[in-house]
C-alpha positions as CSV (number, residue, x, y, z in Angstrom):
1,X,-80.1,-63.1,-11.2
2,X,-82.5,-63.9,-8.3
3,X,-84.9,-67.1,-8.3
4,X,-87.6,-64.4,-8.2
5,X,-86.4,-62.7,-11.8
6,X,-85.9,-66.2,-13.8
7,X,-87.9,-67.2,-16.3
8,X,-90.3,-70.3,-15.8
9,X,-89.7,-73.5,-17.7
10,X,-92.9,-72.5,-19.7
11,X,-90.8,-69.5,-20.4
12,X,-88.6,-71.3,-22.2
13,X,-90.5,-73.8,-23.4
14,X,-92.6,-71.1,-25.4
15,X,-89.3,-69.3,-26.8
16,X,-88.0,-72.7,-28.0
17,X,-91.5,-72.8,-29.9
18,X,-91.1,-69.1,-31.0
19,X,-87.7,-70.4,-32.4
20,X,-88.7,-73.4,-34.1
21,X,-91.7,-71.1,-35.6
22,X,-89.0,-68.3,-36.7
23,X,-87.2,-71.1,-38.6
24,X,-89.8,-72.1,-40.3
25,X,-90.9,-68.7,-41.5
26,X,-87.1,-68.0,-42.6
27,X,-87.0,-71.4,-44.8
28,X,-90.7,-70.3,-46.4
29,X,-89.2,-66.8,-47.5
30,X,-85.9,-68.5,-49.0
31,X,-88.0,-70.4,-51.1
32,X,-90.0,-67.9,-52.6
33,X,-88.0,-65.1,-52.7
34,X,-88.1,-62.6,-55.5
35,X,-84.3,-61.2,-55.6
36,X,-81.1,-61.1,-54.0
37,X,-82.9,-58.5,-51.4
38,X,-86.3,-59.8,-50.9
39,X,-87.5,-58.0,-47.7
40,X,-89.3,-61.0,-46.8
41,X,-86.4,-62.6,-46.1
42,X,-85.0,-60.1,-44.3
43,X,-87.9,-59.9,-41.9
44,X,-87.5,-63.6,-41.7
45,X,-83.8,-63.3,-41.0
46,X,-84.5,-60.4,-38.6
47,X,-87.3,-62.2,-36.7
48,X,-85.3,-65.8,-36.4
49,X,-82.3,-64.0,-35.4
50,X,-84.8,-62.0,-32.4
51,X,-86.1,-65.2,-31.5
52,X,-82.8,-67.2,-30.7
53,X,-81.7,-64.5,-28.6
54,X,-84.6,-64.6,-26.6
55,X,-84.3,-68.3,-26.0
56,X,-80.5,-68.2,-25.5
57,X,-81.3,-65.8,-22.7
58,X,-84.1,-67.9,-20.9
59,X,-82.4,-71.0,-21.3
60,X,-79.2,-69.2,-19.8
61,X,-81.3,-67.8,-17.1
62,X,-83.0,-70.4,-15.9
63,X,-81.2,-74.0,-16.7
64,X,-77.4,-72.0,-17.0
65,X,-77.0,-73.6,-20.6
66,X,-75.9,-72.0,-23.7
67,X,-77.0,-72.7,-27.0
68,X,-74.5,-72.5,-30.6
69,X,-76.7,-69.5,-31.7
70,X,-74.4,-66.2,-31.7
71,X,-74.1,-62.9,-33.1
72,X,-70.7,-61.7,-33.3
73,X,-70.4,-57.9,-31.8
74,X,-67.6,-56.3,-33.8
75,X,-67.6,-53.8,-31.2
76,X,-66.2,-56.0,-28.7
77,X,-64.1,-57.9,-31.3
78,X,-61.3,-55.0,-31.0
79,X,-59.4,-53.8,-27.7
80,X,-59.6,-50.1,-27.0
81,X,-57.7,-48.1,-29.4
82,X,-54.1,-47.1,-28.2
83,X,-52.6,-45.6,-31.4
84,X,-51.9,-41.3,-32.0
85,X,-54.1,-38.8,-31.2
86,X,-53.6,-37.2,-34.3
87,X,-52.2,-39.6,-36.8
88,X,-50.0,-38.5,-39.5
89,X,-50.5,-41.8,-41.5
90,X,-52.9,-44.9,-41.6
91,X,-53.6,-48.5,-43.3
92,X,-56.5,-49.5,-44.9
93,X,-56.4,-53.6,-44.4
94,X,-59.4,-55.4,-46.2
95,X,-60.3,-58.9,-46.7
96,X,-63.2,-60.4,-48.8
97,X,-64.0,-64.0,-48.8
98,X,-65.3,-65.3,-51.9
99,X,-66.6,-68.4,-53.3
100,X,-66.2,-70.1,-56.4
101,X,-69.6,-70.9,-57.6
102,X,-69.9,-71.0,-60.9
103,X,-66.1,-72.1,-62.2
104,X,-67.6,-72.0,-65.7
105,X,-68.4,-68.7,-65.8
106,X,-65.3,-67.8,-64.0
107,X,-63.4,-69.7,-66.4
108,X,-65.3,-68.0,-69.6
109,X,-64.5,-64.9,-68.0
110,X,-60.9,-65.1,-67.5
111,X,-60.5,-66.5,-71.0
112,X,-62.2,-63.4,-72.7
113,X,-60.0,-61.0,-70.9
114,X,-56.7,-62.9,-71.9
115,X,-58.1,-63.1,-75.6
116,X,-58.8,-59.3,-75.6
117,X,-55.5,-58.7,-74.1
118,X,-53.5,-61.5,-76.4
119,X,-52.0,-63.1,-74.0
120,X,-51.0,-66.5,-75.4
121,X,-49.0,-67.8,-71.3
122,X,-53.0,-68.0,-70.4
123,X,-53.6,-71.1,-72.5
124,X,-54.1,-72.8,-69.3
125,X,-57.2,-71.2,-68.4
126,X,-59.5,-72.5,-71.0
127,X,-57.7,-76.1,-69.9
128,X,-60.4,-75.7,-66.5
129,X,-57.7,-74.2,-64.3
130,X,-59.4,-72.2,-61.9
131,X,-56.4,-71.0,-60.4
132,X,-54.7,-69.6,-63.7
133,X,-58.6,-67.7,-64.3
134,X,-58.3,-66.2,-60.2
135,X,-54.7,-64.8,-61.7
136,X,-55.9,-63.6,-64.5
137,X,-59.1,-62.0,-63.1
138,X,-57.6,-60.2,-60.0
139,X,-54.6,-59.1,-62.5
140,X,-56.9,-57.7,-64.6
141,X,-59.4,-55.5,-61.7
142,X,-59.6,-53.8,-59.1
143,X,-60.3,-55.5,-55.8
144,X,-63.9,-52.8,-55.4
145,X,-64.8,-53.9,-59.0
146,X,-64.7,-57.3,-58.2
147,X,-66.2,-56.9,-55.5
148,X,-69.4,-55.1,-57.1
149,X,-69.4,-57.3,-59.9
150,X,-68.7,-61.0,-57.9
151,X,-71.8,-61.9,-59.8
152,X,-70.5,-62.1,-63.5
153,X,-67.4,-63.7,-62.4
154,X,-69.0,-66.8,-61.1
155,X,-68.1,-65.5,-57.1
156,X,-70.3,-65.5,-54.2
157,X,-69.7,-63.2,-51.4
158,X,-68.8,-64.4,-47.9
159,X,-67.4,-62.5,-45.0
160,X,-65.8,-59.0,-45.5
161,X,-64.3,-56.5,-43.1
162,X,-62.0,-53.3,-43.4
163,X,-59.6,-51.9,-40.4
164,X,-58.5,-48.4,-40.9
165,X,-55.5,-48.6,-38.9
166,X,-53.2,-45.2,-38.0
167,X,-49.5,-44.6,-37.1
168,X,-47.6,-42.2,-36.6
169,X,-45.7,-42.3,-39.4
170,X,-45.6,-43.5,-42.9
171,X,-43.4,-47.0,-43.4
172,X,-40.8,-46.8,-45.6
173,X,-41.1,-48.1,-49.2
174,X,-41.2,-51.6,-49.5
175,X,-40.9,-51.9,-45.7
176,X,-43.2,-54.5,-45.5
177,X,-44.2,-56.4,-48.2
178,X,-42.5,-59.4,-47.3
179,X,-45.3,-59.5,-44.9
180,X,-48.3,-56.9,-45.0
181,X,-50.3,-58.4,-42.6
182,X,-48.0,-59.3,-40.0
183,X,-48.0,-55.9,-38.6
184,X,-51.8,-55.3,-38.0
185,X,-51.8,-53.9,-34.7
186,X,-55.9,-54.3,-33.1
187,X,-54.5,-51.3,-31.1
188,X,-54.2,-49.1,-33.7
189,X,-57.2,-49.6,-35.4
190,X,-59.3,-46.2,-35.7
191,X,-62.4,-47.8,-36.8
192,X,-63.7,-51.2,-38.3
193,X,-66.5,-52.0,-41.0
194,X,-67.8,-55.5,-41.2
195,X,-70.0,-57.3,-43.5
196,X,-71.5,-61.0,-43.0
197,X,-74.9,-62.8,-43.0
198,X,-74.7,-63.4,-39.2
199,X,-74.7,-59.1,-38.3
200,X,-78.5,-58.0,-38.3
201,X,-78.6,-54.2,-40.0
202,X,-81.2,-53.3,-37.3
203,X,-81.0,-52.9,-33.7
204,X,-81.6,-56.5,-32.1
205,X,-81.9,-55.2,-29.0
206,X,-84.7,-53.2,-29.5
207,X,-86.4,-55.6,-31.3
208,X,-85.8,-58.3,-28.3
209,X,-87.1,-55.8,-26.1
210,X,-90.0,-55.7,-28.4
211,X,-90.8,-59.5,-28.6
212,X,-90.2,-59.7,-24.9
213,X,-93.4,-57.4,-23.9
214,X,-95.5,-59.2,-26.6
215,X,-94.4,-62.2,-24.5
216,X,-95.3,-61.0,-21.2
């Protein structure tokens, strides 16, 4: 970029401001928000996320420094796909990240299902042991109804994402069990679909173009 096209230190100055502004906005809607999707904090969330991307770019522009804040693109996370044209079979690898919030409830949980099924080897569980109730719990649902229902079992969401991966033909049974994951080609994957707290849902570029004429 030419001298002529950098931002002016009072460029960057003000976007600092905008930032620390932003942040303060963001911290005002956490602590009143009304439910788990409050649109005030999403603004909040939207806006703060707007505003460190305009002062990661000044700063970069005109002092050549970086700053820690960064969205991850999971369009650039992949290389360019190099499996089938048409493929005549496909994995569906998922991971969720959960936390264990509320072991009580997770605990209590666990415990009911073991008493409705009878299970007398789960005695453990009501002893506290979180990882006998994680046993029991995923034994007794489906990964998706967890997932919908985190809530009750004393989870908190973190991270998700799902790779739809092709080949060109279907492994044999049991083929890789010994290792499912080991095989995950980024090549091969048709499409990705990610979930976490640091993707914005709406366009940031737009928006940044939007804060950068209010700006000018």
């Amino acid at each position: 970029m030419s001298d002529a096209a950098q931002p002016t230190a009072a460029e960057v100055r003000a976007a600092a401001e905008a930032v620390k502004v932003a942040l303060d906005r963001h911290l005002a809607a956490v602590e009143h928000r009304t439910g788990e999707d409050d649109p005030a904090v999403s603004e909040a969330f939207n806006a703060l996320a707007v505003a460190a991307e305009v002062y990661d770019e000044r700063l970069y522009n005109r002092y050549d420094e970086v700053t820690p804040f960064e969205i991850p693109d999971p369009d650039d996370s992949l290389p360019p796909y190099n499996g089938p044209e048409e493929p005549n079979a496909l994995s569906v690898l998922i991971r969720r990240d959960y936390a264990v919030v509320e072991p009580q409830r997770l605990l209590a949980q666990a415990q009911r299902i073991a008493d409705i099924e009878g299970d007398t080897d789960t005695g453990g569980v009501v002893g506290g042991s979180v990882h006998a109730a994680l046993g029991v719990l995923f034994g007794e649902y489906e990964p998706d109804e967890i997932a919908s229902r985190h809530k009750e079992f004393g989870l908190e969401e973190g991270d998700s994402t799902l790779w739809v991966s092709a080949a060109d033909d279907l492994p044999e049974p049991g083929e890789w069990l010994s290792a499912p994951f080991d095989q995950a080609d980024p090549q091969q994957v048709v499409c990705r679909f990610d979930v976490s707290a640091v993707f914005d849902e709406d366009d940031l570029d737009a928006d940044l173009d939007d804060l950068e004429e209010q700006d000018a």
